[in-house]
C-alpha positions as CSV (number, residue, x, y, z in Angstrom):
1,X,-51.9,137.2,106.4
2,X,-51.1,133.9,106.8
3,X,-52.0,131.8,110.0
4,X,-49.0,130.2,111.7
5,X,-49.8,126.8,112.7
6,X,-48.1,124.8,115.0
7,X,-47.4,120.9,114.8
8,X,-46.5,119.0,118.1
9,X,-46.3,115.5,118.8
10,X,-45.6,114.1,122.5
11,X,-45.6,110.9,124.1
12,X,-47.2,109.7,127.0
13,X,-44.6,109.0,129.1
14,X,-42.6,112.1,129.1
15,X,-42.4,114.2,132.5
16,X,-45.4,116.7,132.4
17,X,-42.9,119.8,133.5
18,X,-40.7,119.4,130.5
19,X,-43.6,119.2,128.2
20,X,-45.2,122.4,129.3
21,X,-41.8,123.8,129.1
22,X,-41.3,122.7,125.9
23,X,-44.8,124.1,124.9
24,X,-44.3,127.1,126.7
25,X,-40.9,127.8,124.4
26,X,-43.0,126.7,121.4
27,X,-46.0,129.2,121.7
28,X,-43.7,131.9,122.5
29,X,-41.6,131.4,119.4
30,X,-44.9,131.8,117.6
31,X,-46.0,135.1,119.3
32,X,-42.6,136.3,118.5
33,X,-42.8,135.6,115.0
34,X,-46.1,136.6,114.2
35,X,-45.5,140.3,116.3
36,X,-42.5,140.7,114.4
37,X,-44.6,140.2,111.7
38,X,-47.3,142.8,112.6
39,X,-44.0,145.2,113.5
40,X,-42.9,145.3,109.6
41,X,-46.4,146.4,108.6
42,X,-47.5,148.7,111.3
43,X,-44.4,150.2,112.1
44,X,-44.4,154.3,111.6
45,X,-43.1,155.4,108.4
46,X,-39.9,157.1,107.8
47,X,-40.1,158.2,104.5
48,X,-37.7,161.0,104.1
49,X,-38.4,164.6,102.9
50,X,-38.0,164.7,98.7
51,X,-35.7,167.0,97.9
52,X,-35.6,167.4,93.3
53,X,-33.4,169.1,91.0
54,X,-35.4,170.9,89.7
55,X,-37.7,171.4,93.2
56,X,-40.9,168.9,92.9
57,X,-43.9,168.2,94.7
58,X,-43.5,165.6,97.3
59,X,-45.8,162.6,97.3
60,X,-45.5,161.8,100.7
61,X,-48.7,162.8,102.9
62,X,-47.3,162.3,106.0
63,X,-45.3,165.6,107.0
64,X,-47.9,167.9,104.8
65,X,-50.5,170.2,107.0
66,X,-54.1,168.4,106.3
67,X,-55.3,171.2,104.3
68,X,-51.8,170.9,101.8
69,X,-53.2,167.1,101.2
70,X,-56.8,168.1,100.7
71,X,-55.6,170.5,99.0
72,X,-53.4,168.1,96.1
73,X,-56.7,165.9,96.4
74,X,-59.0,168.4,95.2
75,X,-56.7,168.9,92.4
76,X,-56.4,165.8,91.5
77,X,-59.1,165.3,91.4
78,X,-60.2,168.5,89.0
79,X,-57.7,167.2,86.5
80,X,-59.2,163.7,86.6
81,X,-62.5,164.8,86.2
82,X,-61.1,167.4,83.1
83,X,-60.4,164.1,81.2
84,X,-62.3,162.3,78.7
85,X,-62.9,158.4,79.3
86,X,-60.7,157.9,75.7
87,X,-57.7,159.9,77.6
88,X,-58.1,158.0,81.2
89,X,-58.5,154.8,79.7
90,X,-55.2,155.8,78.0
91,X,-53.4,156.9,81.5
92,X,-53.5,152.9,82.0
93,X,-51.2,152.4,78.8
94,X,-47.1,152.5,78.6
95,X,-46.7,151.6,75.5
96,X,-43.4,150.5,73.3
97,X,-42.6,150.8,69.8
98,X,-43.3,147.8,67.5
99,X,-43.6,147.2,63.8
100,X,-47.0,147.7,63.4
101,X,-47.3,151.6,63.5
102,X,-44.9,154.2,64.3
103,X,-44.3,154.9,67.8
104,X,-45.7,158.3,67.6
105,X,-49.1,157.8,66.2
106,X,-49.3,154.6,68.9
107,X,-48.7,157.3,71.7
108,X,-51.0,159.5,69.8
109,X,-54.3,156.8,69.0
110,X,-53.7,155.3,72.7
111,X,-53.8,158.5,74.4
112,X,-50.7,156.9,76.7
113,X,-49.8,157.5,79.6
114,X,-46.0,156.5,79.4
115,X,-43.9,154.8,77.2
116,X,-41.7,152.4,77.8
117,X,-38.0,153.0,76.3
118,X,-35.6,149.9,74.9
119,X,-31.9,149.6,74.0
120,X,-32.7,149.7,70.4
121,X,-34.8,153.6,71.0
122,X,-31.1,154.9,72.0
123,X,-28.8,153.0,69.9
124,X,-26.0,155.3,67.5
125,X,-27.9,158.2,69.0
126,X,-26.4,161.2,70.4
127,X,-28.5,162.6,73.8
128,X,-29.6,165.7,72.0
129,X,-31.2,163.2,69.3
130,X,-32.7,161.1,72.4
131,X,-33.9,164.6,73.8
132,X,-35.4,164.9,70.4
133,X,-36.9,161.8,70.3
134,X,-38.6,161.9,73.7
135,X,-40.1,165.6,72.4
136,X,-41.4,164.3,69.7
137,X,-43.4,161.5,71.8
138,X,-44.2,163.5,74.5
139,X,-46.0,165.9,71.6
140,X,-47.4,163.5,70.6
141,X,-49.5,162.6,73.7
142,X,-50.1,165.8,76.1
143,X,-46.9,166.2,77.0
144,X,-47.1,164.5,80.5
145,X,-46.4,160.9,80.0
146,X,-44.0,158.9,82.1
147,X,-41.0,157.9,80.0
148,X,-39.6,154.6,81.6
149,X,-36.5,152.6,81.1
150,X,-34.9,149.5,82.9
151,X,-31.0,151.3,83.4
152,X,-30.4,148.4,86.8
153,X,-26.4,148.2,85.7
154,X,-25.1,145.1,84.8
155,X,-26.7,142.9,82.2
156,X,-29.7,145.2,82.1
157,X,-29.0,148.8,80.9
158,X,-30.9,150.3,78.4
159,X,-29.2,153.9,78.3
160,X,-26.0,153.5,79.1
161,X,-25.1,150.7,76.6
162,X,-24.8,153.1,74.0
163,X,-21.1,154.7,75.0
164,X,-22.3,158.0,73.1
165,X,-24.6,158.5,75.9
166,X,-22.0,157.3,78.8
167,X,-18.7,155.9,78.3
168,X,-19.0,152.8,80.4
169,X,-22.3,151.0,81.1
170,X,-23.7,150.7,84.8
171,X,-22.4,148.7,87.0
172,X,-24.7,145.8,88.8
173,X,-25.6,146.4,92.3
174,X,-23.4,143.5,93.2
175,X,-20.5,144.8,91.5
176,X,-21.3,148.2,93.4
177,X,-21.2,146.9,96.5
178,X,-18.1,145.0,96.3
179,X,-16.4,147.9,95.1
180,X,-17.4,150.7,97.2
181,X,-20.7,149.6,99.7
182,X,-23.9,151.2,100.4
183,X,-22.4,154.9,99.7
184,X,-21.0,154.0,96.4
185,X,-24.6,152.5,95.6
186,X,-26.2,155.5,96.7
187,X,-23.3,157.7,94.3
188,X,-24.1,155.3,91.3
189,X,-27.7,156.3,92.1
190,X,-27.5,159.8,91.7
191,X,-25.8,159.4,88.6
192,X,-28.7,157.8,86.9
193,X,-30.9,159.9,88.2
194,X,-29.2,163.1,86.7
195,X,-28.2,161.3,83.5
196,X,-31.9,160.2,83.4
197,X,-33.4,163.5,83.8
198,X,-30.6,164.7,82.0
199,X,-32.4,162.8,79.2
200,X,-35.7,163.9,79.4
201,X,-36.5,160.2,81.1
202,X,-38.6,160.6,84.7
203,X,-39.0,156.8,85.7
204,X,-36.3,153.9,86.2
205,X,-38.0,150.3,86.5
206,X,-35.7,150.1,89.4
207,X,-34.2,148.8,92.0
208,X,-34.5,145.0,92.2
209,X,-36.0,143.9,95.2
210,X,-35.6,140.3,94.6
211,X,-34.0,138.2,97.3
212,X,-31.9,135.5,95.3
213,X,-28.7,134.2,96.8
214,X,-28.4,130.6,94.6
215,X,-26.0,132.0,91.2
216,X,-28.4,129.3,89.5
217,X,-31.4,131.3,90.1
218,X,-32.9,133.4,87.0
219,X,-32.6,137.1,88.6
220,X,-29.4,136.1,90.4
221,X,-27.3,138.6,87.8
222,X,-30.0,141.2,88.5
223,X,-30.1,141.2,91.9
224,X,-28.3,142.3,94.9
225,X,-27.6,138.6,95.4
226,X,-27.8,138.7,99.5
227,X,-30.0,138.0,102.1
228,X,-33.2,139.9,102.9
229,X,-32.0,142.2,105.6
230,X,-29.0,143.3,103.3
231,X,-31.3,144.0,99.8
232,X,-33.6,145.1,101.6
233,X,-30.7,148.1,102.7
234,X,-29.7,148.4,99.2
235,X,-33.5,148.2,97.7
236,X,-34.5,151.8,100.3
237,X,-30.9,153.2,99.8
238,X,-31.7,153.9,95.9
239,X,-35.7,154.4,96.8
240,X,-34.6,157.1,99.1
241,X,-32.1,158.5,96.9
242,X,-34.5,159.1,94.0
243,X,-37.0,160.0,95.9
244,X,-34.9,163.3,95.6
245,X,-35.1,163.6,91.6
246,X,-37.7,163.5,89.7
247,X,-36.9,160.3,88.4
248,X,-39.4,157.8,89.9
249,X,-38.8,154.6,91.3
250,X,-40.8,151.3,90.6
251,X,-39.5,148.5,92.8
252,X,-39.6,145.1,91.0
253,X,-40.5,141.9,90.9
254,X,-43.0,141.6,93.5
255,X,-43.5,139.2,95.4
256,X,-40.5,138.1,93.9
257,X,-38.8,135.7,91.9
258,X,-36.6,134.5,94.9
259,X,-34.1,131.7,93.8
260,X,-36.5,130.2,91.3
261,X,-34.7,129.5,88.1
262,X,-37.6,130.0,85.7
263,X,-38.0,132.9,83.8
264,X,-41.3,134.7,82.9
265,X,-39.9,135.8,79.7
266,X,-40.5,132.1,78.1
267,X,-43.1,130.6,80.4
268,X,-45.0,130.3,83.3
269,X,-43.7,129.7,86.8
270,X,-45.0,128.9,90.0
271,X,-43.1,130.1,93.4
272,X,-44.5,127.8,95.6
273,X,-43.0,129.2,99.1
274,X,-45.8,129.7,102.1
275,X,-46.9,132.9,102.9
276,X,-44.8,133.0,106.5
277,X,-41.8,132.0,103.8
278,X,-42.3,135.1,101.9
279,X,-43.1,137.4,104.9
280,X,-39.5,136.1,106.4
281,X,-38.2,136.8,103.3
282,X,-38.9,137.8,100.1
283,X,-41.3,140.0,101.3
284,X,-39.3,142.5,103.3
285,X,-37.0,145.0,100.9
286,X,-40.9,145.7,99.5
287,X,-42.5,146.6,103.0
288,X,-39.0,148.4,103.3
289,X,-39.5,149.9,100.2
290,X,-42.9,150.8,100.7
291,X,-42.0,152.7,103.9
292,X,-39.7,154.8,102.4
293,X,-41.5,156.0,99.9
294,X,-41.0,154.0,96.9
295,X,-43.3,155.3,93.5
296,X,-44.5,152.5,92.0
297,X,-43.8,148.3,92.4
298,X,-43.9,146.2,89.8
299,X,-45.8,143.0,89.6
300,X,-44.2,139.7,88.4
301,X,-46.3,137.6,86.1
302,X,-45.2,134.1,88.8
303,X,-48.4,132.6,89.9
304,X,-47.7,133.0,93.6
305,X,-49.4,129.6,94.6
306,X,-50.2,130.3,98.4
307,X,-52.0,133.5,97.3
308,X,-54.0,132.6,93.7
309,X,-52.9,129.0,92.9
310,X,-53.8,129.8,89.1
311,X,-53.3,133.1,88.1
312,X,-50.1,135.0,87.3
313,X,-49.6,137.6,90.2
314,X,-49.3,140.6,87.5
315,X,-53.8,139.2,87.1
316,X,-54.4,138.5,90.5
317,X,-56.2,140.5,92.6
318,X,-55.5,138.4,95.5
319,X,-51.8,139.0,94.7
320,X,-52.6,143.2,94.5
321,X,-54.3,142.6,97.8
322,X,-51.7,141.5,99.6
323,X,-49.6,144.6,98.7
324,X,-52.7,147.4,98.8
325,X,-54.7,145.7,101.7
326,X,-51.8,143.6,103.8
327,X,-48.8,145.5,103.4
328,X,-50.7,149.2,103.1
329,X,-48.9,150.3,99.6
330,X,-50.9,153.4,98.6
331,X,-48.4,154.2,95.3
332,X,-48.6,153.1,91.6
333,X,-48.7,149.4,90.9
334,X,-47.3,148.3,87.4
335,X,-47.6,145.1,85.3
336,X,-44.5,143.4,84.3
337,X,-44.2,143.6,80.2
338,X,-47.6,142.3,79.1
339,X,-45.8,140.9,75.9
340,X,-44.0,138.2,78.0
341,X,-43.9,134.6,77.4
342,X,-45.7,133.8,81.1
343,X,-48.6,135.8,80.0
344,X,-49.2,134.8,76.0
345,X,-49.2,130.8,77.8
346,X,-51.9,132.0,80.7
347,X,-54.1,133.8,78.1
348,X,-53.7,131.7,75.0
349,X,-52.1,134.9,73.1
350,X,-55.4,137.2,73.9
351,X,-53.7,140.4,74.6
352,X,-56.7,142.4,75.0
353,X,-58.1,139.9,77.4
354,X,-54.9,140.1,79.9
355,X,-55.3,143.8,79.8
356,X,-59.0,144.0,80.8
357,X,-57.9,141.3,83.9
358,X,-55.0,143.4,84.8
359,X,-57.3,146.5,85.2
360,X,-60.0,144.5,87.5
361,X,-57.1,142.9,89.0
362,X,-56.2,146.8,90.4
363,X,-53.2,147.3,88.3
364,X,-53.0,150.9,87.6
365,X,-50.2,150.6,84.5
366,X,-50.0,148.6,81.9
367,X,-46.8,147.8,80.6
368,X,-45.7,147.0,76.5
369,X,-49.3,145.2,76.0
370,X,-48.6,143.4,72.8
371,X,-51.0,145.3,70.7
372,X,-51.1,148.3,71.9
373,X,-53.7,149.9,69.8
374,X,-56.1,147.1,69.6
375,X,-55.5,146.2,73.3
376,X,-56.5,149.9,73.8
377,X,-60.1,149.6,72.3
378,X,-60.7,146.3,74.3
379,X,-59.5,148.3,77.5
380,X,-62.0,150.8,76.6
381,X,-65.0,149.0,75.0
382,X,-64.9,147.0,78.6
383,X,-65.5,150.1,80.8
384,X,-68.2,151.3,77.9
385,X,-69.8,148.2,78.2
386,X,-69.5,147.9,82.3
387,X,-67.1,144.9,81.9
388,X,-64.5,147.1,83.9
389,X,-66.1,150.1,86.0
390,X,-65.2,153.4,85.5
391,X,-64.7,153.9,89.4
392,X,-61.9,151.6,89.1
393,X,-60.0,153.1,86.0
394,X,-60.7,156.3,88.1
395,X,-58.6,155.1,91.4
396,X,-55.3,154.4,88.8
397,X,-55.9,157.6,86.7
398,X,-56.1,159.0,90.7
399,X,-52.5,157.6,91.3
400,X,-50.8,157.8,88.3
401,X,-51.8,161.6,88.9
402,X,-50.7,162.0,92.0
403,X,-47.1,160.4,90.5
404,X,-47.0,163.1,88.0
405,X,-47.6,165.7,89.8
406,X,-44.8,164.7,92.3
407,X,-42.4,164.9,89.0
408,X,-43.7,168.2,87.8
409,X,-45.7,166.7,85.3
410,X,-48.7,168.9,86.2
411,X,-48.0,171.8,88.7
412,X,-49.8,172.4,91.7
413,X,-51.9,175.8,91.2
C-alpha cells in the first residue's frame, strides 16, 4: 500500500493559530483518506448466494458450515493429487487454434485446461455445429475445460456477430446504459449467460472494469466510459448476475488501462499513475468486484510503473501481489492473450520464456501462448528441472479446481 506523504511549506511570519489549524485540516484529510482506504479492503463481504441453471456449487466460503468447506477442500484436493504433472501443468494452458496443428490435437498434446474461442471458431456456423465443435474439444481433453470467449457487446463480440447465432450483436455497456440503466444491464447479462451456456461456453472474459472517461483513450469503446463509483456499479451488477449461471466471470484489465491511449496489442505501455491514484480510482470496480464474488481477473500486460517499473503487470509478481496480498483476491487470476504485441517486445518473441515468468509471477491461466505446444514442454521441463516448483503449479491447479467445480465441471461427491 502506498504511503501518503504530505508536502507543507509555511512562512515564518504567519500567525501560529492559523498554521496549526491549517495543519490540523491537512492531517485529517490524510487520515480520512487513508481509512477510506483501509474501508474498501477490509470491509465485510457481500457476495450474494449463487443461484445456476442448472443448480451449481457455489464458490463462495463465506455462508458454507466449516465442515462444507473442508469438506470441497479435501476434494480438491483428491482430484489434484489424482493428476499427473503432464495434466496439471496443462490446467495452466487455454489455448486457441492456430495454423500450426489442429485445434483438437493442441487440446489433446497440451492437456488444456480451457480454450479460448474467436470470431472466426463461430463464423457461418449454426449453434448445433458450435455445440459440436465445443464436443469435439472438450473430447478431446477430459471433458472439463473452461471454454472462454470475449462476448463484452459493442466492438468486441465474438458469438453474437454471427446473426445465425443471434440476430443482432451485443450492445456495449454504454449503449446499455443509455438505453435502459443498470436493470437493462443486468437483463443484457442474463441473456449471455443463457445464450452462453446455451452454447456449451462456461466463461465470459467479462465485464470491463476499466475506468476510462477521455473518448481518446484505447479501451474508451470497451468500457463503461464513467467514473469509478459508476463502473464500478456496472462492473458487480453483471459479476453478481453471473455469479448465478454457470457462466464464469473474469474481470479485465487489471489494474487497468485507465485513459491511456496505448494499446497492448502493438506495444508496450506504461501507466504511470501513483499507487493513491489507482486506489482512488482505477482500483475500485476490482475491490468491488472482488467482493462480490467475481471468478477470475485478468491481468493487463501495462507495466504498472509505481508497482514493477519494468515488467508488464500480466509477469509481475509485485503486480499479482497487490491483488492476492493487498486487495485479498482469493479467485483465478488470468494473463491477458500471451500472443500480444506488449509481450513478444518485453521478451524478444520467447514465448516459452513469458510462460515460465507468468507461472512464478502466480498467474494461474495462461491465455493463447503463441506456441502452444512448444510453450507447453518449456512450462513443463521448468517444473521437472525445479525452475518453477511444483507447489506453485499446485496452488493454480488448486483454483482453477475450485472454479470448475463451482460450474459443474467436477461434482462434489
Amino acid at each position: 500500500m502506498a504511503k501518503v506523504q504530505g508536502n507543507w511549506g509555511r512562512k515564518e511570519d504567519n500567525p501560529a493559530p492559523l498554521y496549526f489549524m491549517v495543519v490540523i485540516f491537512l492531517l485529517c484529510t490524510v487520515v480520512s483518506v487513508v481509512a477510506a482506504k483501509k474501508y474498501l479492503l477490509s470491509a465485510p463481504s457481500q457476495t450474494q448466494p449463487r443461484q445456476s441453471i442448472p443448480p451449481v456449487a457455489s464458490s463462495d466460503s463465506t455462508n458454507q458450515p466449516e465442515s462444507e468447506e473442508e469438506q470441497q477442500r479435501q476434494e480438491i484436493e483428491a482430484i489434484v493429487q489424482g493428476m499427473t504433472l503432464e495434466q496439471k501443468v496443462g490446467l495452466l494452458f487455454m489455448v486457441r487454434d492456430n495454423a500450426d496443428s489442429p485445434f483438437t490435437d493442441i487440446v489433446s498434446n497440451t492437456h488444456a485446461g480451457g480454450v479460448v474461442l474467436f470470431a472466426e471458431d463461430f463464423k457461418g456456423k449454426t449453434a448445433d455445429q458450435v455445440r459440436e465443435m465445443i464436443d469435439q474439444l472438450q473430447n478431446a481433453s477430459d471433458g472439463k475445460m473452461l471454454v472462454a470467449v470475449d462476448e463484452e457487446g459493442g466492438t468486441v463480440v465474438r458469438v453474437s456477430r454471427n446473426t445465425r447465432l443471434r440476430s443482432s450483436r451485443f450492445q456495449s455497456p454504454q449503449a446499455l446504459f443509455k438505453a435502459g440503466g443498470y436493470e437493462l444491464i443486468e437483463s443484457d447479462t442474463r441473456e449471455k449467460c443463457e445464450l452462453l451456456h446455451s452454447l456449451h461456453i462456461n466463461m465470459n472474459l467479462a465485464p470491463v472494469a476499466d475506468v476510462c472517461e477521455k473518448s481518446s483513450g484505447f479501451i474508451y469503446q470497451r468500457s463503461f466510459g464513467k467514473d469509478a463509483q459508476a463502473t464500478s456499479e456496472y462492473v458487480t451488477t453483471v459479476v453478481r448476475t453471473m455469479n448465478e449461471y454457470p457462466v464464469a466471470s473474469c474481470v479485465k484489465h487489471f489494474p487497468g488501462y485507465g485513459d491511456s491511449e496505448g494499446d497492448t496489442h502493438e506495444k508496450l505501455v506504461v501507466n504511470e499513475k501513483t499507487l493513491d491514484e489507482l486506489f482512488s480510482r482505477d482500483l475500485i470496480p476490482f475491490v468491488n468486484a472482488i467482493r462480490y464474488g467475481a471468478d477470475a481477473i485478468m491481468l493487463t500486460h501495462t507495466v504498472i510503473k509505481e508497482v514493477d517499473s519494468e515488467t508488464p503487470g500480466s509477469l509481475s509478481p509485485d503486480v499479482v501481489s497487490l491483488m492476492r496480498e493487498t486487495m485479498g483476491f482469493e479467485g483465478v487470476i488470468i494473463s491477458d492473450g500471451l500472443e500480444m504485441g506488449a509481450i513478444n517486445e518485453y521478451s524478444g518473441g520467447d514465448s516459452g520464456k513469458v510462460c515460465v515468468l507468468a507461472v512464478n509471477a502466480g498467474v494461474d491461466i495462461l491465455c493463447a501462448p503463441k506456441n502452444p505446444l512448444k510453450d507447453y514442454q518449456t512450462v513443463l521441463s521448468a517444473v521437472q528441472s525445479g525452475e518453477i516448483a511444483e507447489s506453485r503449479v499446485d496452488e493454480s491447479v488448486m483454483r482453477i479446481v475450485k472454479l470448475k467445480m463451482r460450474l459443474g465441471l467436477y461434482k462434489n461427491t
